[in-house]
N, C-alpha and C positions, 0 to 999 in steps of 0.2 A: 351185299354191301358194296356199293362203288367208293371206287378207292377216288382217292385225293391228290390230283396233280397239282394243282392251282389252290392252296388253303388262303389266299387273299380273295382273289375273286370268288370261290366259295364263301369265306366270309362276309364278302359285302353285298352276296347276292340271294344267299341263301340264309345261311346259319344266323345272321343277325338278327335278322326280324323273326326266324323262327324261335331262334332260344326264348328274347323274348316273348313272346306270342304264349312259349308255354310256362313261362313263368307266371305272366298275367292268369294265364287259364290255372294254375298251379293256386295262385293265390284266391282268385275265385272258389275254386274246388275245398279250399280252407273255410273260406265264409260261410260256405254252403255247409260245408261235415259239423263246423262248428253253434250252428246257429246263431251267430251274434247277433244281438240286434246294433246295427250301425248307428243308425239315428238315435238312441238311446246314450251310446258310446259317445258319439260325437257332440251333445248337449252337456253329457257329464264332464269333458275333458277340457268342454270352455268354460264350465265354472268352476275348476282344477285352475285350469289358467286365472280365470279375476281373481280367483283366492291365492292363488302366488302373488301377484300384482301386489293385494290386502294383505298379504303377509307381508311383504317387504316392506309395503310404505309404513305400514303399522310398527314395524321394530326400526325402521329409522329413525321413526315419532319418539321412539320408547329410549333408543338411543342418544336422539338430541335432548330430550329432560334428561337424562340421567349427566350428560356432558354438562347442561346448562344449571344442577344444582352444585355438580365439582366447582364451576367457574363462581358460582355467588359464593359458598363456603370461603373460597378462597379469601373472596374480594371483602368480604366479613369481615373473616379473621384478622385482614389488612386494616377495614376502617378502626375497628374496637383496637386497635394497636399504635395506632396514628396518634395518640397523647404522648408516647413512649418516643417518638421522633419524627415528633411533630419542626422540634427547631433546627433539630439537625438537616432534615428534605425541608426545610421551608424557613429559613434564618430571616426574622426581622417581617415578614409576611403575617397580614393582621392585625398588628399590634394591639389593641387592647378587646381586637374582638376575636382573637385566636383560639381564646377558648371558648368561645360560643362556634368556632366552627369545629374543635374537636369535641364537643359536646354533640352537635348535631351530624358528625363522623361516627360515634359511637353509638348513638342510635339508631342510625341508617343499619352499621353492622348488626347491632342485636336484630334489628327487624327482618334483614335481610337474613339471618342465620335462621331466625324462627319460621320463614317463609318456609327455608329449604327444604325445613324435616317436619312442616306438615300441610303447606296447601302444595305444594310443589312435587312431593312425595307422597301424598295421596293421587294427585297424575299421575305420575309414573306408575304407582301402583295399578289405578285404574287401567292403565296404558299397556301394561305387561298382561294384568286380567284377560284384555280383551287378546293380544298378541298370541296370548293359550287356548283363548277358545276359538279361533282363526287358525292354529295350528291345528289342534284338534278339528277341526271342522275339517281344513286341510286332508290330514290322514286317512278321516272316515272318508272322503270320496275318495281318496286313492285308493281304498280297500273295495270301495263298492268298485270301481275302475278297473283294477286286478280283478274281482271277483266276476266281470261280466267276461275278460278278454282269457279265462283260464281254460275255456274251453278253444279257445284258437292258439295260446300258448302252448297248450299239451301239442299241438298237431304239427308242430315242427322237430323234424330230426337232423340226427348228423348227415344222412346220405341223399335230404333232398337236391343240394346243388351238384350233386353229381349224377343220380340219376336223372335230372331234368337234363345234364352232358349229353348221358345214354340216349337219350329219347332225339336228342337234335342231331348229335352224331354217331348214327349207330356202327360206327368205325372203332370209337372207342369206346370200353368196357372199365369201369371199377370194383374192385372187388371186397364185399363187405368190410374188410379188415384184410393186413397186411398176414398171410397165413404161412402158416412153416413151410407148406408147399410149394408157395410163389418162390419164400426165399430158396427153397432147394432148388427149386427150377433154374434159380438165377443163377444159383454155385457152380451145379452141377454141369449144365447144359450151355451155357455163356460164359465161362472160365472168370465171376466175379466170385474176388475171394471172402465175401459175406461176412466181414467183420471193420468195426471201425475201430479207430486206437483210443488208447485210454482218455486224449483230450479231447473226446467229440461224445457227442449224445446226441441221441435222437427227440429232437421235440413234437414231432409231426409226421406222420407218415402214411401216405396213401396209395395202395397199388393197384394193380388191373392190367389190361392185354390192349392191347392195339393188332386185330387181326390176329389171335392169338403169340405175339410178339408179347411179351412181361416189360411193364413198368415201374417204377417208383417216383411219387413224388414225394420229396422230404424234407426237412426246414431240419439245421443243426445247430446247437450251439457247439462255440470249440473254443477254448484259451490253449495261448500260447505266454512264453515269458517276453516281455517287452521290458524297457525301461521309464523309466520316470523320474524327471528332473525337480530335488527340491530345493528351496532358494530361503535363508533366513539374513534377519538384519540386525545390526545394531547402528544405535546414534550414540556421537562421540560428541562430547563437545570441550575447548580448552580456547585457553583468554593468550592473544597476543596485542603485541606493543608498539603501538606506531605514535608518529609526532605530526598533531596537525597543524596548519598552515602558521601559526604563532608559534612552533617550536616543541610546543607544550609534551610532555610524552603520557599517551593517553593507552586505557586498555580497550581491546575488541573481543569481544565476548565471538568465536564462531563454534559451527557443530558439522557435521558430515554425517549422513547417512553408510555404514559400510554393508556392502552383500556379500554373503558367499554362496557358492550351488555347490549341490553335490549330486548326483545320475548313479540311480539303482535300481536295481530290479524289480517288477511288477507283475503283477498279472494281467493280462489284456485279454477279455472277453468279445467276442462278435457271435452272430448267427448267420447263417447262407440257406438258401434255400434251393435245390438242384430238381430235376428231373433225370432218371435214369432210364436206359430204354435199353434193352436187349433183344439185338437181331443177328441172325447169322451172315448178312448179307456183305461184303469184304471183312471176310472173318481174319484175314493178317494183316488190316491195312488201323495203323495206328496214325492219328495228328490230331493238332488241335492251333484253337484260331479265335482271337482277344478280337472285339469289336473296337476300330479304331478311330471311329467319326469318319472315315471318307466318303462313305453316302450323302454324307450333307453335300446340299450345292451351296456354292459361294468359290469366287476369286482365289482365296489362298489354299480352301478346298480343294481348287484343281491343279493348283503347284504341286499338293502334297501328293495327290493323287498320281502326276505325273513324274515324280519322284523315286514315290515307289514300285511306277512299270519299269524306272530305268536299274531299282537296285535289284528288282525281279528279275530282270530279264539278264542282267550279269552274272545273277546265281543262279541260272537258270545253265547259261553257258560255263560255269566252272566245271572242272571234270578232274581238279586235284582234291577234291573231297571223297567222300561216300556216299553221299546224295544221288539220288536217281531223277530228283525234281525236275520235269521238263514242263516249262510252262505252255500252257496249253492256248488255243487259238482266242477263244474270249479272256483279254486280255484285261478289259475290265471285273468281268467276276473274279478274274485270280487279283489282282488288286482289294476289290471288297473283304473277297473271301481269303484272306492270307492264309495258307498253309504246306508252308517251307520247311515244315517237319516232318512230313507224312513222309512213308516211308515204304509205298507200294504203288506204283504208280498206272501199274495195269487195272488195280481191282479200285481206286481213286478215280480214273475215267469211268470203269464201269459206274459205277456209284452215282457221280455226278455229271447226267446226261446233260444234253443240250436243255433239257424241261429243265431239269433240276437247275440248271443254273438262272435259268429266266427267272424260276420263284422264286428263288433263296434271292435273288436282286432285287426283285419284286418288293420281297419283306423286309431288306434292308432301306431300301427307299421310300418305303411307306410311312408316315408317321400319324394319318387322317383315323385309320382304324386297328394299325397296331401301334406295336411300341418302337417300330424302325429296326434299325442296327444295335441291339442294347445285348445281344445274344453270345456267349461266349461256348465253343462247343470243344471236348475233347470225348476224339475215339479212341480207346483203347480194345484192339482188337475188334470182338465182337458187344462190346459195352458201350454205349453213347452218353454221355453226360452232357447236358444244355443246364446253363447257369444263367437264364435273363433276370437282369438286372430291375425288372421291374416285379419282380417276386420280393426284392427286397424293401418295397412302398405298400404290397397288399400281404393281408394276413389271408393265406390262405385255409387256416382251420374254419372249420364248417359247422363249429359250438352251435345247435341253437338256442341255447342262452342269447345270442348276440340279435335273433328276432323277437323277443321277447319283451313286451310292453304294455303299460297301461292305456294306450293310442291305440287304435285302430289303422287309424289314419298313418300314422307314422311307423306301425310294423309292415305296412302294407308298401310303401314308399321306401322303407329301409330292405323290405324281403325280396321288393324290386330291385333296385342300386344293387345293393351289394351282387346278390346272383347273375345280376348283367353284366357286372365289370370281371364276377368270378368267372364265369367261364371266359370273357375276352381273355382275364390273364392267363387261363391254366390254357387255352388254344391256340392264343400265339407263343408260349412255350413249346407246344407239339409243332407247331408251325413248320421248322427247320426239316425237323424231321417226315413231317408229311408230304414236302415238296420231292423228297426226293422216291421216285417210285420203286425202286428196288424194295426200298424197308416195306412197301406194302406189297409185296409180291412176293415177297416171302416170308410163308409163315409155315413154322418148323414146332407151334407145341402138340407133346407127348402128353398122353393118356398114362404115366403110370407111377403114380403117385396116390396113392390110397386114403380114403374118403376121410379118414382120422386127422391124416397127417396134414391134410388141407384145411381139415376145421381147428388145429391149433395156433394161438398164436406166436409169431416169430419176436425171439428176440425186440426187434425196434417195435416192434406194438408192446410189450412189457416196459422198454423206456422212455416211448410215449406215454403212456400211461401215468409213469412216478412223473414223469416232468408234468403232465396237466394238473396232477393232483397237486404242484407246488415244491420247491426244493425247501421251503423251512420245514417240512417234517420228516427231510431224512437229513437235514446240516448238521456237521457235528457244532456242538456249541459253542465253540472260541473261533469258527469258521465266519470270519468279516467279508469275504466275496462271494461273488454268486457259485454256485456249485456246478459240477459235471456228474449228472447222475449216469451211472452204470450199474446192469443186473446182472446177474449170476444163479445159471439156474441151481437147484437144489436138488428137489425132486417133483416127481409128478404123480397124483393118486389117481390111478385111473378110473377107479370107481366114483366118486364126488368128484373129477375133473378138476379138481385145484392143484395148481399150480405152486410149489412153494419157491420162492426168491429170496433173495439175497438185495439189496440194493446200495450199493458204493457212493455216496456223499465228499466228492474228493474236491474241496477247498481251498484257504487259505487262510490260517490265524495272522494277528499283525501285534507286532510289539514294535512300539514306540525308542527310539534309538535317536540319539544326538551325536552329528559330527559336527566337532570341530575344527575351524578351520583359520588358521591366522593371517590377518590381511591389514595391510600396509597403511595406516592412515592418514590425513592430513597434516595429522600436529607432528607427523614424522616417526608413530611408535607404532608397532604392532599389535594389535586388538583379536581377542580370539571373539569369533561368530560361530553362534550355534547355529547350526541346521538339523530343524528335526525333519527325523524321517521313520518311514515303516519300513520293516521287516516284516519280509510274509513267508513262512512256513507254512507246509503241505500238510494238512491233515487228513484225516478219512475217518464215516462215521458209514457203520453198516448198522442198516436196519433188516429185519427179516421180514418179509409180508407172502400173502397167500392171494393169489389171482383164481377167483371161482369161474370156470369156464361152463358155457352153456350152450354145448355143442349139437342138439339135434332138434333147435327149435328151428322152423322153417320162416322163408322170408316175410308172411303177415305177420307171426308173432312177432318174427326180429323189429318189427315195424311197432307194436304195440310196447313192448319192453323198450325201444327206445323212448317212448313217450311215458312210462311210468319213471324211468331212472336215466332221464335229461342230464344229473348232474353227474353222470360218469361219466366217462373216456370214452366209450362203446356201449353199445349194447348187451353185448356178451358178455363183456366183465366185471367183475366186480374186484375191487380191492381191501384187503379186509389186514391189520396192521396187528 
């Protein structure tokens, strides 16, 4: 495998048109296993379409009679009532033939009421008949439609777009599922402490090696407590007394709107999605570096830019600190690339060679075929974390549910898009890291870790897992916010390979609470205003469940069992409550 100095021009020279290429050939390869017949598919799905068309137009029909018998009822009711106040809406109008026009008012309404509930109403009837059998008509091609495309529906799995990764860069590797192994790999040998705190949860998670180097990539939800401002009102209103222009002393009716807020505490939900990479390569060299816009060209782009060489270059020459920061000769990359915290600066040059800094500018200034400067990186130690920002636009889950359709056409256009843009996002992710050649020069994994303990899975594949399958069925029930699931293992049978768990549902109930609060009004008195607010209380609701592992089927089966039980998490597990 050659390694990756340049992952831009790699990209836009190589890997672009091949990923593609094999995804085409990928989807191909589907039509072909599946038998579809296309032209069969594609006659059905346009008269799917004129029957949506026929469906719609037909219940707007059904809706305008059913609107246009409301409107005569009314207008009915109104003429047959018109003797009742007739003089009062029409004083002195008619005179002696007034009652010959509410005579022929009351007739109009009887006629008009009789209209509505049965020539009018046998429309409508007739009208909804047909709207049901248009529906119906409707469904059965949708079933024949599902029923043609089920056989290309089954043929999608979780780890198509990643092994189609595999195949275009065989640099990097994914590995079926995130496995105890990997994680021990990562604890053990890369000094990551393999636990997240109780506000975070794993929603996603996919690992693999890069030149035998371990990665993760992961999507988290986390709450923290924020606040939240609530705001209630009252209207006041009180009569003063003024004298107009003749002396006269007259009253004024006024009113005032009063506010008051009151700021409480809340829960604030978000998700991030990260990339973790472990390499031994400046194993004591810690920083990290926020992507700051200076890449863009533009006029005040370059003030800013030379700004920040001149507060560079000051901290660069302080020497009453603890810093070792000497900035280095490309004096632009240390501008792009900020990282005034690092904190080794021999094993930071080895790191970031003359190459390595071309491409990481490269990728920042790019925005044609990546995402530019959108990349936030922190090293700890031998740990790397990349946070691009454009992970938070793409779902990276790889459901195939999400190819699945009654179109042909349109799974085929959808299985394209998406897997072209998926490996764009998850490679200019790796990007940072690829540029710099140290990380591919060395690679440090160990053989010795036993075949068991690699086929089990790790923690964040158990909280992947409850989170796909949904947090209403582990919430406790007075829980009004979204949850943070956590697992807790129990036991393990090693004969059946189930798994038993624990799963932590940790929330937030809300009770309704009123402050008051007295505020100063117009007419000169104090008025108390409510402000309602929530109170939110911590709950936790644990569920027990059992994870059936199925640990010694080899990778065509893994392949085949993904196609039988698509609507699991994985292949391999099952969750059983």
């Amino acid at each position: 495998m050659e390694d990756i100095h340049d992952p831009l021009e790699r990209y836009k020279t190589l890997y672009k048109d091949s990923f593609r290429k094999n995804v085409e050939d990928t989807m191909d390869e589907i039509e072909r296993l599946s038998g579809i017949d296309v032209e069969a598919n594609k006659k059905i799905c346009a008269d799917i379409d004129q029957l949506k068309l026929d469906v719609e137009s037909q219940n707007s029909k059904s809706n305008w009679l059913k609107a246009l018998r409301v409107i005569l009822i009314i207008l009915s009711v109104a003429l047959m009532a018109l003797p009742f106040y007739y003089n009062k809406l029409f004083p002195g109008v008619g005179g002696q033939y007034a009652p010959l026009y509410m005579g022929i008012a009351v007739l109009l309404g009887i006629v008009l009421i009789v209209y509505s509930f049965t020539g009018l109403s046998r429309k409508i009837k007739e009208a909804d008949a047909q709207l049901a059998k248009l529906k119906d008509e409707l469904k059965m091609m949708l079933d024949i439609a599902w029923q043609q495309m089920s056989s290309v529906n089954q043929l999608f799995s979780w780890d198509m777009p990643t092994k189609l990764i595999e195949k275009t860069v065989p640099n990097i590797h994914f590995d079926a599922f995130f496995n105890q192994g990997r994680l021990t790999e990562i604890v053990n040998d890369f000094g990551y402490d393999g636990f997240l705190n109780g506000n975070t949860s794993v929603l996603f998670a996919h690992s693999g090696e890069v030149k035998g180097n371990p990665f993760v990539i992961a999507k988290f939800r986390r709450v923290k407590m924020g606040t939240k401002t609530y705001t209630g009102y009252k209207t006041i209103h009180w009569t003063t007394y003024v004298r107009d222009a003749n002396g006269k002393r007259r009253a004024v009716r006024q009113s005032q709107t009063l506010s008051a807020s009151v700021t409480k505490p809340c829960p604030v939900y978000d998700t991030f999605t990260v990339l973790m990479y472990a390499n031994e390569a400046a194993p004591n060299l810690s920083f990290t570096r926020q992507p700051d816009g200076l890449s863009e060209e533009g006029f005040f782009t370059n003030m800013r830019r030379k700004s920040k060489r001149k507060e560079l270059e000051k901290f660069s020459r302080n020497l009453t600190d603890d810093s070792d920061y000497t900035m280095m000769s490309n004096q632009e990359f240390e501008v792009l690339f900020e990282t005034k915290d690092r904190d080794n600066e021999v094993e930071y040059r080895l790191l970031f060679t003359a190459l390595a800094q071309r491409s990481i500018m490269d990728l920042m200034k790019d925005n044609a075929e990546g995402y530019g400067d959108d990349f936030s990186v922190m090293k700890s130690k031998m740990i790397n974390v990349v946070s691009p920002k454009h992970f938070d636009d793409f779902d990276i889950n790889t459901d195939p549910a999400r190819f699945m359709d009654y179109n042909f056409e349109k799974v085929k256009q959808n299985f394209i898009s998406f897997n072209v843009e998926y490996f764009r996002s998850i490679y200019f992710a790796f990007a940072p890291l690829l540029a710099i050649p140290l990380y591919q020069q060395t690679r440090t994994r160990k053989e010795i870790y036993g075949e068991d303990l690699m086929r089990r899975s790790s923690f964040w594949e158990w909280e992947s897992l409850v989170n796909y399958k949904g947090q209403k069925q582990f919430a406790h029930p007075r829980s009004i916010t979204e949850n943070i699931l956590k697992v807790d293992h129990s036991s393990t049978d090693a004969q059946s390979n189930n798994v038993k768990l624990n799963v932590f549902a940790h929330g937030y109930s809300g009770t309704k609470c009123i402050h008051k609060e007295q505020v100063f009004g117009g007419d000169g008195r104090y008025h108390t205003v409510n402000v309602e607010w929530i109170r939110y209380d911590a709950v936790c609701h644990m569920t027990p469940i059992v994870i059936s592992e199925n640990p010694d089927v080899d990778k065509d089966v893994i392949r085949e069992e993904r196609i039988r039980q698509y609507d699991t998490r994985s292949f391999r597990r099952k969750i059983h409550f």
